[in-house]
Backbone as ProteinMPNN parsed JSONL, in Angstrom:
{"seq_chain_A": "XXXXXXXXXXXXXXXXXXXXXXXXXXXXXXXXXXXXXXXXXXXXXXXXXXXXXXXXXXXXXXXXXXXXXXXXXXXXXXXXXXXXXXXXXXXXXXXXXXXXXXXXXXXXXXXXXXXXXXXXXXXXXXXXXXXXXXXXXXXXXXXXXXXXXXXXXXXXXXXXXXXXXXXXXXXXXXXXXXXXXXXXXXXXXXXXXXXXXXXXXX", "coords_chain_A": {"N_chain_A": [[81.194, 121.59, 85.562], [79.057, 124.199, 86.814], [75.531, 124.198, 87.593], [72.491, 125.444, 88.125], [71.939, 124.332, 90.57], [74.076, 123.826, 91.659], [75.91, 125.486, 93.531], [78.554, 128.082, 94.565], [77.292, 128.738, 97.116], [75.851, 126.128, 97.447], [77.573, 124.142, 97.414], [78.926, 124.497, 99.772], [77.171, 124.598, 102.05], [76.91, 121.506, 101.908], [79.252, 120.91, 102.579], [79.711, 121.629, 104.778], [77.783, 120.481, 105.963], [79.037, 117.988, 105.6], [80.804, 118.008, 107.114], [79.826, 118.312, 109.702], [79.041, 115.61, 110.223], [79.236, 112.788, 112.561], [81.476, 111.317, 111.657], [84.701, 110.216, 110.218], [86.889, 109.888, 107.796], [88.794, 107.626, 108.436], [87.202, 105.93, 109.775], [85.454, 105.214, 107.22], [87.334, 104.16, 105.518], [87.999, 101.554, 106.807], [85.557, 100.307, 107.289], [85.561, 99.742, 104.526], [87.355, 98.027, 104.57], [86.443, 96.0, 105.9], [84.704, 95.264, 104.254], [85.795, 93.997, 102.324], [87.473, 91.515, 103.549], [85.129, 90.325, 104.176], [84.37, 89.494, 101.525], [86.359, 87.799, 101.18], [86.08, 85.827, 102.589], [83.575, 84.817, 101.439], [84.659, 84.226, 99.342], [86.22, 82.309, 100.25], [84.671, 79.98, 100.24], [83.276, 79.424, 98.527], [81.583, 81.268, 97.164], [80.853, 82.888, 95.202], [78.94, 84.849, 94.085], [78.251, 86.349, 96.073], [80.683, 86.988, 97.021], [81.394, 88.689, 95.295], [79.491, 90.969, 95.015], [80.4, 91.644, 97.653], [83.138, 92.715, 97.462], [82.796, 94.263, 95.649], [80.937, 96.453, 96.969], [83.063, 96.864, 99.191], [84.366, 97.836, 97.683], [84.057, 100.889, 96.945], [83.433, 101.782, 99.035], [86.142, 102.233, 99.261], [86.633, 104.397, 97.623], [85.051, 106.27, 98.206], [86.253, 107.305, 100.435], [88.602, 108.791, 100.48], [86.94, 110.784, 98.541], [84.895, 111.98, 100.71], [86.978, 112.691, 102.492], [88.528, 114.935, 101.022], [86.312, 116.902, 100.399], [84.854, 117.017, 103.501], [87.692, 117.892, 104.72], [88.177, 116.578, 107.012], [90.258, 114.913, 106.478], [93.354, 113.55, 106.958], [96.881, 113.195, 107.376], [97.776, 110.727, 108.102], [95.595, 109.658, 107.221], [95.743, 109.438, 105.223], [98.247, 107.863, 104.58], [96.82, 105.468, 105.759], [94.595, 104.796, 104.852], [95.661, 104.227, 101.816], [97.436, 101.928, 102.715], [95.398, 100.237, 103.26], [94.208, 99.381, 100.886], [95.815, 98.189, 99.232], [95.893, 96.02, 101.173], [93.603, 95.112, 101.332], [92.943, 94.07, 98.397], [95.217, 92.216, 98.206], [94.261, 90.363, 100.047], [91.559, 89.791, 99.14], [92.494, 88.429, 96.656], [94.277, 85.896, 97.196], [92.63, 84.593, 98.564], [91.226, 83.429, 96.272], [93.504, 82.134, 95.479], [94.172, 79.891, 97.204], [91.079, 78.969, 96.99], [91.567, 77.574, 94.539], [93.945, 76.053, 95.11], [92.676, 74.201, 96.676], [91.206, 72.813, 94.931], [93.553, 71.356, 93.746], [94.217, 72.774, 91.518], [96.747, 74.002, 90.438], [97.751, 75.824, 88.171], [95.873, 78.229, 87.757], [96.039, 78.618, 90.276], [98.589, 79.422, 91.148], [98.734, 81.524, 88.961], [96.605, 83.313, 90.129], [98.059, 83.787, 92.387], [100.56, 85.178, 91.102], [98.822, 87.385, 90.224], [98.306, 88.794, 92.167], [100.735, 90.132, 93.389], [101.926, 90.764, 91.2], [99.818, 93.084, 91.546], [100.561, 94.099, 93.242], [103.288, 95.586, 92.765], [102.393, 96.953, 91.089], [101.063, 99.17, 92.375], [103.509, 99.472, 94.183], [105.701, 100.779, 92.318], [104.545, 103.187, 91.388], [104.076, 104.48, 94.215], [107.299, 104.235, 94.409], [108.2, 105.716, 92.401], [106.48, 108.051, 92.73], [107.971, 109.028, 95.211], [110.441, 109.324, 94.422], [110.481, 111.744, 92.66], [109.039, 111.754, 90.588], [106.919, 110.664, 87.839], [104.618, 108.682, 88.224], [102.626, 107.185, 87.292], [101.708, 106.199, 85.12], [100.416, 103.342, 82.632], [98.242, 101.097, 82.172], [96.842, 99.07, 83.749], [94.975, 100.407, 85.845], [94.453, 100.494, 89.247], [91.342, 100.642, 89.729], [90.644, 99.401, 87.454], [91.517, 96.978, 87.61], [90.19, 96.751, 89.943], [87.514, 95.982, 88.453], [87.841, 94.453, 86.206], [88.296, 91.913, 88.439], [86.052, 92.098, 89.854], [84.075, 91.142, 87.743], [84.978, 88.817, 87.019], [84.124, 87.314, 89.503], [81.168, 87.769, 90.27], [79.897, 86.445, 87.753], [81.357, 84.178, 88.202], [82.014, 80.362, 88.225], [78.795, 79.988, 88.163], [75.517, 79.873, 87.812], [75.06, 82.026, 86.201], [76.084, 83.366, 84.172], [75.205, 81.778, 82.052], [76.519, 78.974, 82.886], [79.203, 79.906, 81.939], [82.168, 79.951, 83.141], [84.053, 82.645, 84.568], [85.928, 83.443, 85.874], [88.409, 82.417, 86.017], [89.09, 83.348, 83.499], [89.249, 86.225, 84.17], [91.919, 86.514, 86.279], [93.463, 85.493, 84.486], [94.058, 87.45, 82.709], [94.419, 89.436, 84.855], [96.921, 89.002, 85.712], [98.628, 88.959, 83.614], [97.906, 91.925, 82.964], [98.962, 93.216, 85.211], [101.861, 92.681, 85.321], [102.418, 93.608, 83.079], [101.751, 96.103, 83.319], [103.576, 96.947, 85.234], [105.59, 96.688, 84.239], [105.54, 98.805, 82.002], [105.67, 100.902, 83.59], [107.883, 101.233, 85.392], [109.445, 101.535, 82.349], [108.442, 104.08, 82.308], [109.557, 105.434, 84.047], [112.26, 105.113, 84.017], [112.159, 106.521, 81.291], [112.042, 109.112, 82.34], [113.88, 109.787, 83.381], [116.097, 109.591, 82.128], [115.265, 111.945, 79.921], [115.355, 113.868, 82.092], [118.665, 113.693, 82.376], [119.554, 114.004, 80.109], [119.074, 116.881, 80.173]], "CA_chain_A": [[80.21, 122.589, 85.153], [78.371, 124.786, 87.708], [74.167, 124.272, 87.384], [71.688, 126.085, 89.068], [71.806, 123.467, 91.819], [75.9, 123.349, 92.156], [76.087, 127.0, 93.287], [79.485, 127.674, 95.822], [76.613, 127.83, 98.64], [75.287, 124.421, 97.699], [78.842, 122.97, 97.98], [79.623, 125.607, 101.401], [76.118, 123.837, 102.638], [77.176, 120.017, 101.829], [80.777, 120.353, 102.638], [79.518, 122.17, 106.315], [76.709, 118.932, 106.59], [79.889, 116.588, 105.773], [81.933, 118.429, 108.481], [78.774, 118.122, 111.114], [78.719, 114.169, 110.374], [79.956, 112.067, 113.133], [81.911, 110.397, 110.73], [85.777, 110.119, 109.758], [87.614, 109.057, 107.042], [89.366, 106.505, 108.164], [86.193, 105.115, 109.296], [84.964, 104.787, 105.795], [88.435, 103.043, 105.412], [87.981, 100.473, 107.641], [84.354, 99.571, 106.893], [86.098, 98.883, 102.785], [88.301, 96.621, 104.799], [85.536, 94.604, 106.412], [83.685, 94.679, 103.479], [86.982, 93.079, 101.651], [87.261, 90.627, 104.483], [84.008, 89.536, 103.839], [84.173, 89.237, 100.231], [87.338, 86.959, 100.891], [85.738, 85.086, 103.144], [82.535, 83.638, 100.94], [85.322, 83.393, 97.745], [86.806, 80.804, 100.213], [83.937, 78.878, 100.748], [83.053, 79.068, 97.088], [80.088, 81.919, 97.401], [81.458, 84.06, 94.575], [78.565, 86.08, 93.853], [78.242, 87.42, 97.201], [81.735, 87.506, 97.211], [81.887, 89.575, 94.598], [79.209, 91.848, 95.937], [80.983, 92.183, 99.259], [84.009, 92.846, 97.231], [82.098, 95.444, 94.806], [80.886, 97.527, 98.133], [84.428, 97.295, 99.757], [85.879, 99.115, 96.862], [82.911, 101.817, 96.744], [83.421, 102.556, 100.028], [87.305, 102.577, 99.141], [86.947, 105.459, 96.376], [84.637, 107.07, 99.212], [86.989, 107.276, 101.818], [89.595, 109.697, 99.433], [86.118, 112.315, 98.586], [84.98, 112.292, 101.807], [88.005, 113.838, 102.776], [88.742, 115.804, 100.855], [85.003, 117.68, 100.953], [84.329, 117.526, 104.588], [88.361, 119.037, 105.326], [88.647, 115.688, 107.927], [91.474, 114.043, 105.587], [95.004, 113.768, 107.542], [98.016, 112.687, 106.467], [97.656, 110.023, 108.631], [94.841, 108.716, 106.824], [96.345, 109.386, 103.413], [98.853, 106.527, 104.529], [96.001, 104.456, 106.288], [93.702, 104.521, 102.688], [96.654, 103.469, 100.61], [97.449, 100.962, 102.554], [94.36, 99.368, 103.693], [93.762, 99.388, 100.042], [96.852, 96.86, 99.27], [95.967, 94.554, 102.151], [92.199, 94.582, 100.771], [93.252, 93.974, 97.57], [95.701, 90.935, 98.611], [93.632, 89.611, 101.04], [90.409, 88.549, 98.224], [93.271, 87.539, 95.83], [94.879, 85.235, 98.289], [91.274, 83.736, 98.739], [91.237, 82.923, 95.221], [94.813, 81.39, 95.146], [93.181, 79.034, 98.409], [90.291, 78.017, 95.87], [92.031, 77.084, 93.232], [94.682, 75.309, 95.827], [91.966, 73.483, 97.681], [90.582, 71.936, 94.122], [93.772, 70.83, 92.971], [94.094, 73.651, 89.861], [97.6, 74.421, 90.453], [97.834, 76.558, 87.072], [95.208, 78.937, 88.364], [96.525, 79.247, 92.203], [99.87, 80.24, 90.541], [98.239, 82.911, 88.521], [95.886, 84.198, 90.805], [99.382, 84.149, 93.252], [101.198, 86.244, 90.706], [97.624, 88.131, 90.106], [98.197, 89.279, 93.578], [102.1, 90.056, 93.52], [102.078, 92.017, 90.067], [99.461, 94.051, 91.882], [101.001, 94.865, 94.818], [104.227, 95.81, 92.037], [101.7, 98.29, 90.377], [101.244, 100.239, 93.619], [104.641, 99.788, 94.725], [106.258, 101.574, 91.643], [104.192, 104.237, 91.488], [104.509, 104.992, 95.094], [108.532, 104.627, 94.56], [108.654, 106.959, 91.774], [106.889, 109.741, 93.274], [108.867, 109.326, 96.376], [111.627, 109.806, 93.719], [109.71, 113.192, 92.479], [109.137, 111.565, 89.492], [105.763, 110.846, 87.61], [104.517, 107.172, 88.825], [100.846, 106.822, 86.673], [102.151, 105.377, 83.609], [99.9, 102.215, 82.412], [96.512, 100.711, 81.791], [96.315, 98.387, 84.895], [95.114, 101.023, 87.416], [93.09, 99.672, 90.586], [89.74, 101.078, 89.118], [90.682, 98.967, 86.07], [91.636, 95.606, 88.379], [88.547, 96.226, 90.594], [85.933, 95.862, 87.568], [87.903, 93.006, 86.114], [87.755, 90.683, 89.137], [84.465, 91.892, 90.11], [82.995, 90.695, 86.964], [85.227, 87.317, 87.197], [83.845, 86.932, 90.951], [79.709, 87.559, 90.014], [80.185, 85.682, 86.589], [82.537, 83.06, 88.193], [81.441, 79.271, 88.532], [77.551, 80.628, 88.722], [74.538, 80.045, 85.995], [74.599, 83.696, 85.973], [76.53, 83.715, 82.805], [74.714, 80.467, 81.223], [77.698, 77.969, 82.581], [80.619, 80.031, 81.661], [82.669, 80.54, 84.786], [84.761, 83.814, 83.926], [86.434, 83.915, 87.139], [89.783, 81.912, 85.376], [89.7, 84.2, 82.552], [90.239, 87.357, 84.535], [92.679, 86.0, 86.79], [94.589, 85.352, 83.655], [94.268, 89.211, 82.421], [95.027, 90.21, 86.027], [98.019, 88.645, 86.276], [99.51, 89.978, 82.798], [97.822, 93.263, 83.298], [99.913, 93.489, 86.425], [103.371, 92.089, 84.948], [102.672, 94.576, 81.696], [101.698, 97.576, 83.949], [105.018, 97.38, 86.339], [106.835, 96.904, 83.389], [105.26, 100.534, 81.614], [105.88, 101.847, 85.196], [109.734, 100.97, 85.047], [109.936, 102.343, 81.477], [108.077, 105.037, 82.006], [110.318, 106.096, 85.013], [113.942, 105.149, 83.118], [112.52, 107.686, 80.29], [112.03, 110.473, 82.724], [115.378, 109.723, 84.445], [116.64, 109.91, 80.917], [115.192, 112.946, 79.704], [117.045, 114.707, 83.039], [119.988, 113.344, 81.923], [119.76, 114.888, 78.664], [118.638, 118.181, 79.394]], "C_chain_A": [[79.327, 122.941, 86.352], [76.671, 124.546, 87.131], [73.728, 124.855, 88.15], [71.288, 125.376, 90.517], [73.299, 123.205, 92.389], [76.352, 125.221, 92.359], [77.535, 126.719, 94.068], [78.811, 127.556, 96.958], [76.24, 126.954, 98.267], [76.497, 123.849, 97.991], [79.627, 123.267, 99.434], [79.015, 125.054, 101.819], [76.508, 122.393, 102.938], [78.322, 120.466, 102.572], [80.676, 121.157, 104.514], [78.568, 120.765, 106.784], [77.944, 117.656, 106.552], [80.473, 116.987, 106.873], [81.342, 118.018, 109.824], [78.543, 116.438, 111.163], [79.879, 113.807, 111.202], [80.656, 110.688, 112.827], [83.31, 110.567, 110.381], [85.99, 108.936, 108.279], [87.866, 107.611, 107.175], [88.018, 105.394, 108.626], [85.393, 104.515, 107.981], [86.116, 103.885, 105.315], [88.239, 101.709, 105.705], [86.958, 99.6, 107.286], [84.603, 99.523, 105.128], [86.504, 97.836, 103.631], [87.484, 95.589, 105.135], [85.039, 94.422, 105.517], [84.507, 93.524, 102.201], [87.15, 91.897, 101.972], [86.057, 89.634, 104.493], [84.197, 88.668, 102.802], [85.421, 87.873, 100.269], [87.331, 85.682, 101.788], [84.432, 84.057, 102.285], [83.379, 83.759, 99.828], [86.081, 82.266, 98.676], [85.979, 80.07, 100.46], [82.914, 78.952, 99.302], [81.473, 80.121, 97.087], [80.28, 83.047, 96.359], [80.717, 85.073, 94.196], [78.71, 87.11, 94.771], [79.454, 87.633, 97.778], [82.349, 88.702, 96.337], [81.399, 90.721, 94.618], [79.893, 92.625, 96.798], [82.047, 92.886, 98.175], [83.655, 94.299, 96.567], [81.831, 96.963, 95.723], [82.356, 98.181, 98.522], [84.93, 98.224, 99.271], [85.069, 100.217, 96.529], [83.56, 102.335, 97.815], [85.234, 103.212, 100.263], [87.3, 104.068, 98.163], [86.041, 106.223, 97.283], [84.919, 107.913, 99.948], [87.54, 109.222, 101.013], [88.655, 111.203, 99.334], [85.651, 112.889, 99.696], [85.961, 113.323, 102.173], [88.676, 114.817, 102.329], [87.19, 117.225, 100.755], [84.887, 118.088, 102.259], [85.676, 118.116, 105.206], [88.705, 117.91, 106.379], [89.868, 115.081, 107.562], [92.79, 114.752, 107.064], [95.959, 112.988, 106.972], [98.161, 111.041, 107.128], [96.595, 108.74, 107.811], [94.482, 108.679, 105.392], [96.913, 107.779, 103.521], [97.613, 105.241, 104.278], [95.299, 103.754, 104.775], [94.582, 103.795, 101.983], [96.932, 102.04, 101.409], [96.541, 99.667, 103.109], [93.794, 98.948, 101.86], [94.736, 98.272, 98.999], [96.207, 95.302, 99.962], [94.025, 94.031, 101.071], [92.391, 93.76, 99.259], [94.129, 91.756, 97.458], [94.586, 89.747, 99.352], [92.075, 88.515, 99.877], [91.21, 88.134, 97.009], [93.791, 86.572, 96.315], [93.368, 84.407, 98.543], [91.054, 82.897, 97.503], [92.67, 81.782, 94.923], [94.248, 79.68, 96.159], [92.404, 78.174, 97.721], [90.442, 77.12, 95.035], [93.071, 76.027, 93.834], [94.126, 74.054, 96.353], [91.482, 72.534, 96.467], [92.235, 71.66, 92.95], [94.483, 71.652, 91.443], [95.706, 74.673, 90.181], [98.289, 75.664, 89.536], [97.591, 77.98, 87.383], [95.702, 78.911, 89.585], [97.754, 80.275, 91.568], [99.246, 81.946, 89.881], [97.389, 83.863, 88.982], [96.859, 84.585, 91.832], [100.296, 85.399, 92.51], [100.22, 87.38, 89.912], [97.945, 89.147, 91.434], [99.331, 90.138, 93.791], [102.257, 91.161, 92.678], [101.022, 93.497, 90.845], [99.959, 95.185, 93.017], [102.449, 95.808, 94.175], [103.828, 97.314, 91.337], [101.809, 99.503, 91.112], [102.492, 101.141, 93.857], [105.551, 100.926, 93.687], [106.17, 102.568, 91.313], [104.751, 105.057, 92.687], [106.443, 105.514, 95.837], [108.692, 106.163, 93.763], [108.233, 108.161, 92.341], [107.564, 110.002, 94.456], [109.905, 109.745, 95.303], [111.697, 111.485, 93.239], [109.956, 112.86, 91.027], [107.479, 110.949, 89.126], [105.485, 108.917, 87.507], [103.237, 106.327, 87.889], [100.682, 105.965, 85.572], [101.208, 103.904, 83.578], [98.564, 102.116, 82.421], [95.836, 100.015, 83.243], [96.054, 98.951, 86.281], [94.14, 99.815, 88.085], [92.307, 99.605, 89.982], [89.867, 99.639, 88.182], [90.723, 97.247, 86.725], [90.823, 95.537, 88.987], [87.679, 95.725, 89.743], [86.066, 94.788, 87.429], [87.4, 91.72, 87.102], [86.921, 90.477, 89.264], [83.589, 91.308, 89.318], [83.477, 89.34, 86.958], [84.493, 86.888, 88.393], [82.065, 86.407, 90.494], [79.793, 86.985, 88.984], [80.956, 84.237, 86.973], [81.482, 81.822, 88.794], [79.759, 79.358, 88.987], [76.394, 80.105, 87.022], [74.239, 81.384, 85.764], [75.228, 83.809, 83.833], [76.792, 82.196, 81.537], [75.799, 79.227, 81.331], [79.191, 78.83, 82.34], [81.027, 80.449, 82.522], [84.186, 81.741, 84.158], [86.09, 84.035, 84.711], [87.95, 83.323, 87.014], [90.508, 82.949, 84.497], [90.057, 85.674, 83.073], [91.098, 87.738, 85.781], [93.644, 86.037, 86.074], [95.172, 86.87, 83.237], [94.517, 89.781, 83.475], [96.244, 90.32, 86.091], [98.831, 89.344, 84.523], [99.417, 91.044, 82.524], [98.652, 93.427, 84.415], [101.464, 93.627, 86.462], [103.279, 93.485, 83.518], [102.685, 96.261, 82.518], [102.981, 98.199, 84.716], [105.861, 97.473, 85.088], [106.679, 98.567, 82.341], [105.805, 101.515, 82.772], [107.437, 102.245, 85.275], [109.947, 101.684, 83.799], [110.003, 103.526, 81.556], [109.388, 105.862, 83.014], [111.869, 106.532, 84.32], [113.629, 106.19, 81.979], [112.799, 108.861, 80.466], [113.355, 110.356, 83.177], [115.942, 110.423, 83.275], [116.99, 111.03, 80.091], [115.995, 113.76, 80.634], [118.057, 114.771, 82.635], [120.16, 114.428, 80.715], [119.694, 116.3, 78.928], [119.7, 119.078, 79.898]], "O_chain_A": [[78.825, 121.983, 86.938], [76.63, 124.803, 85.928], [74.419, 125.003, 89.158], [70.5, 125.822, 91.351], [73.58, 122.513, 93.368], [76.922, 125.953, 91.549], [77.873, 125.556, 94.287], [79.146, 126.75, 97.827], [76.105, 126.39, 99.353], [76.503, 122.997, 98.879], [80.511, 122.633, 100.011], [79.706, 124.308, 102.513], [76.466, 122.014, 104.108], [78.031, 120.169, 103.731], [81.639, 121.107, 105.28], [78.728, 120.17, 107.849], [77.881, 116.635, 107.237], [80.66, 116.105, 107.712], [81.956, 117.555, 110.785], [77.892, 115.983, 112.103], [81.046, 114.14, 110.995], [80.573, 109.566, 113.328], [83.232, 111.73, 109.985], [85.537, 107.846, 107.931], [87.455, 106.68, 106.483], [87.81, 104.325, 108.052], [84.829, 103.421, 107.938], [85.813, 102.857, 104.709], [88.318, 100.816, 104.862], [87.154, 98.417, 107.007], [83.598, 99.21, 104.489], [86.018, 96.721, 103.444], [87.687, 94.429, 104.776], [84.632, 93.261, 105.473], [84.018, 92.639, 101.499], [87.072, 91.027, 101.104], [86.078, 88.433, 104.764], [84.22, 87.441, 102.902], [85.345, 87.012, 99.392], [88.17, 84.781, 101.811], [84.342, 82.841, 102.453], [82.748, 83.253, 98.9], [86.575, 81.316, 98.068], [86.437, 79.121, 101.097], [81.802, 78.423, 99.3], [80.374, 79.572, 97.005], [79.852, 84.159, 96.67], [81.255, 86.147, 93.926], [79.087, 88.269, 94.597], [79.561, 88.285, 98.816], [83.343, 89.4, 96.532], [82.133, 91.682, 94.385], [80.02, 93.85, 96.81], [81.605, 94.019, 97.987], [84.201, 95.333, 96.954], [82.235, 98.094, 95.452], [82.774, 99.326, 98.348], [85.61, 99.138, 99.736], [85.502, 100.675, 95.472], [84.271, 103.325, 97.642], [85.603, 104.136, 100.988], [88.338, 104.726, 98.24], [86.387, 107.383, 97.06], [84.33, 108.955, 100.237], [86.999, 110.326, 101.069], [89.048, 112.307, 99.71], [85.825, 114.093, 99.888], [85.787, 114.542, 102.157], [89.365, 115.548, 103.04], [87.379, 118.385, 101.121], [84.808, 119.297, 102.477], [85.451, 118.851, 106.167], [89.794, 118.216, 106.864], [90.57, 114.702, 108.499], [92.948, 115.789, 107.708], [95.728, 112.157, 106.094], [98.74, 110.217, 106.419], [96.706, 107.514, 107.78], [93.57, 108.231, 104.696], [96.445, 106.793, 102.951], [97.426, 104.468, 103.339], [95.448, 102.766, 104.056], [94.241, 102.702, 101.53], [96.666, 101.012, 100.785], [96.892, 98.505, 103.309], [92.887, 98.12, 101.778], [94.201, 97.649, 98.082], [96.097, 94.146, 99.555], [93.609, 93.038, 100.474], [91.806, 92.678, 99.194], [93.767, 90.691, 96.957], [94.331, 88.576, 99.073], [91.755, 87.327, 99.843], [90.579, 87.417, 96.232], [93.855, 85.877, 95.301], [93.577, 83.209, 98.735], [90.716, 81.722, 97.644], [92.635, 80.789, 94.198], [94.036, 78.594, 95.619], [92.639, 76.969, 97.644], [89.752, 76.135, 94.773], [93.177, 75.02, 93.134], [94.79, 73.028, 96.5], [91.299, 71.373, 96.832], [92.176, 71.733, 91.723], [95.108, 71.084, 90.547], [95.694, 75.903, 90.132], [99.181, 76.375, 89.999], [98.465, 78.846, 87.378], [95.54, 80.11, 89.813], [97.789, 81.505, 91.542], [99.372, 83.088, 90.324], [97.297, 84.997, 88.512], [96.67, 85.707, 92.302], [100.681, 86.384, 93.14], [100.718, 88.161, 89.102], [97.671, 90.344, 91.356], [99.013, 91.105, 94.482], [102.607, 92.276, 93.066], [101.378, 94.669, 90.73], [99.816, 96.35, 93.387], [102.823, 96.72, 94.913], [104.498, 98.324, 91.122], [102.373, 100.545, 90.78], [102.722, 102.35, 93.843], [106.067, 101.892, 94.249], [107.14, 103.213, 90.916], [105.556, 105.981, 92.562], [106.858, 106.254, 96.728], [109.081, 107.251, 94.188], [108.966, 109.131, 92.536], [107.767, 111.175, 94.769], [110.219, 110.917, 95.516], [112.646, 112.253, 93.398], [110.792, 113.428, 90.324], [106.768, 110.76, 90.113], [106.123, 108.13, 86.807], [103.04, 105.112, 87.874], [99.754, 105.231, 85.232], [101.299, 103.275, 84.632], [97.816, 103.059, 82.677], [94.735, 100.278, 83.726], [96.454, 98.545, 87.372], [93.491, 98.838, 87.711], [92.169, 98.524, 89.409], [88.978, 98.809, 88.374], [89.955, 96.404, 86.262], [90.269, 94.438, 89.001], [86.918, 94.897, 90.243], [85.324, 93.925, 87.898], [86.557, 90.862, 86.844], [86.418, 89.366, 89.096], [82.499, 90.924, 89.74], [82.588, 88.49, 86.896], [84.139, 85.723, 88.213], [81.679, 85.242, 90.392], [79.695, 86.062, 89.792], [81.112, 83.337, 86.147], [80.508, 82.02, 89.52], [79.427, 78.85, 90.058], [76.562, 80.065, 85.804], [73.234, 81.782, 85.175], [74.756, 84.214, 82.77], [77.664, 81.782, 80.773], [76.064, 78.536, 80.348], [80.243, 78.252, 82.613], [80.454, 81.431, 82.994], [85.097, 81.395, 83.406], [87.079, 84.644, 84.303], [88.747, 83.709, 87.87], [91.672, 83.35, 84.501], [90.98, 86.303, 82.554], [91.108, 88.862, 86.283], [94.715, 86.462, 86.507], [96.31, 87.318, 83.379], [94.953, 90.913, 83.266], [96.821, 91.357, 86.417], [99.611, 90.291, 84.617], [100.342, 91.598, 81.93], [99.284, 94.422, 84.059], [102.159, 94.314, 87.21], [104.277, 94.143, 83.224], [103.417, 97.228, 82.308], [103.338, 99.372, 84.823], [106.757, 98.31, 84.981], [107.651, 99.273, 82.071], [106.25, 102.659, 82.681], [107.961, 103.357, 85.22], [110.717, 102.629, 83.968], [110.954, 104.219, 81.195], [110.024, 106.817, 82.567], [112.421, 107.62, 84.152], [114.606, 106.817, 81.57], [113.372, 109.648, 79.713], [113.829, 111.487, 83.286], [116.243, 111.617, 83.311], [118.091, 111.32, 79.623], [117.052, 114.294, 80.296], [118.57, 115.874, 82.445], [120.847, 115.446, 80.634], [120.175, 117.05, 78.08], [119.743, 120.252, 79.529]]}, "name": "protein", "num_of_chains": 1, "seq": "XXXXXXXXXXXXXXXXXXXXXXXXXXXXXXXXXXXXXXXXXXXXXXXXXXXXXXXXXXXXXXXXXXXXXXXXXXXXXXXXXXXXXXXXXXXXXXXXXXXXXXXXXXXXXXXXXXXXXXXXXXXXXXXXXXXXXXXXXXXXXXXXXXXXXXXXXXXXXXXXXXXXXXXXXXXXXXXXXXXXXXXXXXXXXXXXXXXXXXXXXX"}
């Protein structure tokens, strides 16, 4: 909806002030990644709020990166790739911290599932990004990113903390990661074999 403050010159104005910032994309990329890096650095030394913070920023500045570029007109294809896959490794990298945690105390149950927490996600991506290489429709499922960022984030600030009176959360959505991840590739796969299907038929 257009308001008296969203005219096309207010967005010709902004989108000329984003162009004049000495600022890129993939810079906004990069500074998610450190802020990922961080976050996967105090979940291995058991700091989970401010790991979940760091982690919370990272992925702000990840859904950043994407408007940025497309507003200020800097976007390249180059740093279409870069985004997607700095957005994997970030992703792996504070799950893989969690598998570590749970390794380091022993909780073999939990490493495993925060291991195939990590694995199914990277499955989510991957199938999407096959199918539309296929030229086929990849979106299918519940377990987007958006939907796996909130979860952890609230297991991370909630996890092993008196924030949430004793209850450490940070198991329980580990557990929903990991079969949101295994349920989502598997919608992904259907969804693909129906469109194949339909072709077939028509």
């Amino acid at each position: 909806m257009t308001t008296a403050t969203d005219t096309p010159a207010d967005r010709t104005r902004l989108q000329q002030w984003l162009v004049d910032l000495p600022l890129t994309p993939n810079a906004i990329s990069v500074t998610g990644l450190l802020g990922n890096l961080l976050a996967a650095v105090l979940i291995w030394q058991e700091h989970y709020v401010l790991g979940g913070v760091a982690f919370i920023l990272g992925s702000i500045m990840d859904t950043l990166d994407g408007r940025y570029s497309r507003m200020s007109g800097k976007g390249t294809t180059f740093g279409a790739f870069l985004d997607s896959t700095l957005d994997r490794i970030e992703e792996g990298i504070v799950l893989t911290a969690v598998v570590m945690v749970y390794a380091k105390h022993g909780d073999d149950v939990n490493a495993g599932l925060a291991a195939l927490a990590a694995v199914s996600s990277l499955l989510v991506s991957y199938t999407r990004a096959r199918a539309e290489g296929l030229g086929l429709d990849g979106k299918a499922g519940i377990g987007s990113r958006a939907v796996r960022v909130v979860i952890l984030s609230v297991g991370l600030v909630l996890g092993g903390e008196e924030i949430a009176g004793g209850l450490d959360l940070l198991p329980a959505s580990i557990w929903v990661l990991a079969a949101l991840g295994v349920f989502t590739t598997a919608q992904r796969m259907w969804h693909v074999r129906s469109q194949l299907n339909s072709a077939a038929g028509d």
